[in-house]
N, C-alpha and C positions, 0 to 999 in steps of 0.2 A: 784269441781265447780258445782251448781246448774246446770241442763239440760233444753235450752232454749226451750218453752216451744210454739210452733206453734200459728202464729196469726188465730184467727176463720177470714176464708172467709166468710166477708159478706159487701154488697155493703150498704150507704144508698140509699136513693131514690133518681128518677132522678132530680126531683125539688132542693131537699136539695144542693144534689153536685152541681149541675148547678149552683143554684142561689148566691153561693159567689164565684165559678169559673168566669160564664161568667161576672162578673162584673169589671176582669182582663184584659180582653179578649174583647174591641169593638168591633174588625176585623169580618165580617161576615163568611169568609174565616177562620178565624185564629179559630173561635167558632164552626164552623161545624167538625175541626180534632178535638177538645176540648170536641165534644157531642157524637165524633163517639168512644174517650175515653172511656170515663162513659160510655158510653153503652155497651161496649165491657168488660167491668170490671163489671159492675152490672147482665151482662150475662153469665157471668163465676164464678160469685160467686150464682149464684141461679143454673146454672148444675150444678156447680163441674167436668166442662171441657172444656178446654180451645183450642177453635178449631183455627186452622191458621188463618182466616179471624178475627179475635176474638185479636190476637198475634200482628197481622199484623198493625190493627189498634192503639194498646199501642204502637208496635214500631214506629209509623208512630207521633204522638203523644210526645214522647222520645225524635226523630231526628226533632222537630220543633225548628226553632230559638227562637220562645218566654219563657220566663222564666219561665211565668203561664202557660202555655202548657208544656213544658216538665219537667218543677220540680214535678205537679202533676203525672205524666204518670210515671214517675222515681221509684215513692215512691208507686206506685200500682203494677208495674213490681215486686217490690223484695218481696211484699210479696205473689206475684203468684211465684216467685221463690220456697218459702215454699210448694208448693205443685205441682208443672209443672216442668222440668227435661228442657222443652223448654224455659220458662219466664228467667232460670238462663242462658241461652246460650244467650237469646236476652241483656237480662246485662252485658255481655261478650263485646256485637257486640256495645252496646251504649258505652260500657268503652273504644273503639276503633274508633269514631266517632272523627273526626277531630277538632271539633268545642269545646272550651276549656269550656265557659259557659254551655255544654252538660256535661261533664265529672264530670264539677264542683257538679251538681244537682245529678247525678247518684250515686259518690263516696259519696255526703253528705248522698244519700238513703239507703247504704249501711248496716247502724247497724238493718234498718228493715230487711238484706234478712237472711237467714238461714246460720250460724256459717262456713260450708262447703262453701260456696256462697261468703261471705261477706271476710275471709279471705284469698283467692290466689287473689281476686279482691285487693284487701287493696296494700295488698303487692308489685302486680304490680306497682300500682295506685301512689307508693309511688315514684318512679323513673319517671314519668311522666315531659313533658319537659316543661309544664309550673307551676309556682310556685301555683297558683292558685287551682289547680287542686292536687297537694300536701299536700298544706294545707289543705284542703277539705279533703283528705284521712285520715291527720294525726288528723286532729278534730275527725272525725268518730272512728278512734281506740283510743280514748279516752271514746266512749261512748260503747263498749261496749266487754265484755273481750273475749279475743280471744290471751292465751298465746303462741298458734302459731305463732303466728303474730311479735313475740320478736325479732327473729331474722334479721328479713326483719328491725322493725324499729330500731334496733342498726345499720345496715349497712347504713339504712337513713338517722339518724344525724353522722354519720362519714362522707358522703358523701356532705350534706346541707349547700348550701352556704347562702342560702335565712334564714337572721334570723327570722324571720315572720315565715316562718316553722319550725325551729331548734326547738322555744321554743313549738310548738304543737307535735314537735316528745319527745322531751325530757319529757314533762310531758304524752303519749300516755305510752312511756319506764316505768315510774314508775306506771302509771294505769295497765298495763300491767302485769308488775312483781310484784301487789299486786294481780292479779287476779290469777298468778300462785301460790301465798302464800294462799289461799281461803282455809278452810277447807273443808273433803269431804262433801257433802252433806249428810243426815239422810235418811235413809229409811223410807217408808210410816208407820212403827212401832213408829217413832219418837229415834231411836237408831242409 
């Protein structure tokens, strides 16, 4: 199977991301964790390091009720996970956040984090006690292949009461074990 292949860290500008975020986001309140976001991501992607206050404010951002605040901060998290060893622990701690709409956003961010990242998350993700949050999981291991993951979603649709999820594990199971049939991938010779 092809070797996933690292997102380039880099931010647009603050206007750009702003200007079709905040238009989600009236809350003046809800827009200040929304800019302290982006900024924290557009500063991490011009060092190339991502300092605690930096972390702090994605996770703070992550753990917000609103949709348009933490589905964005979710989807910036996993691919600082591609490069931060801390951004994949903080994806750990949101995939353990109470709130089901959270997990929903996180596990759907999933296919962006790193192959190592994305599937012990998945897998978890897939026993999770609301259907919602399930489903989310089992859509994501549709999109991208991780035949580690095989195991975990056979013991999910064994276990699936909720048929809304069965049929996203079911077809996750056969994306899956076509990704295990993949031929190897060619060296840079073309051989």
């Amino acid at each position: 199977m092809p070797e996933r292949i690292r997102p380039r860290l880099f931010a647009f500008p603050r206007d750009v991301e702003l200007a079709w975020l905040t238009e989600l986001v009236p809350d003046n309140a809800d827009r200040a964790v929304l800019e302290a976001m982006v900024d924290a991501f557009a500063t991490t992607a011009k060092t190339k390091r991502l300092l605690p206050e930096h972390l702090d404010a994605i996770e703070r951002a992550v753990g917000h009720p609103r949709p348009a605040v933490h589905g964005p901060a979710a989807t910036r998290l996993t691919v600082l996970a591609h490069y931060f060893p801390t951004a994949a622990e903080a994806l750990e701690r949101a995939m353990a956040r109470p709130e089901s709409s959270i997990r929903v956003h996180v596990a759907s961010a999933l296919p962006n984090a790193p192959a190592e990242v994305a599937a012990p998350l998945l897998a978890a993700t897939l026993s999770d006690s609301e259907y919602v949050v399930r489903k989310a999981a089992a859509a994501a291991a549709n999109s991208l292949p991780l035949p580690e993951l095989l195991p975990a979603l056979q013991k999910a649709v064994a276990n699936e009461r909720d048929a809304r999820v069965r049929v996203l594990l079911v077809q996750a199971v056969t994306f899956q074990e076509g990704a295990v049939a993949l031929p190897a991938p060619l060296d840079r010779s073309g051989r």
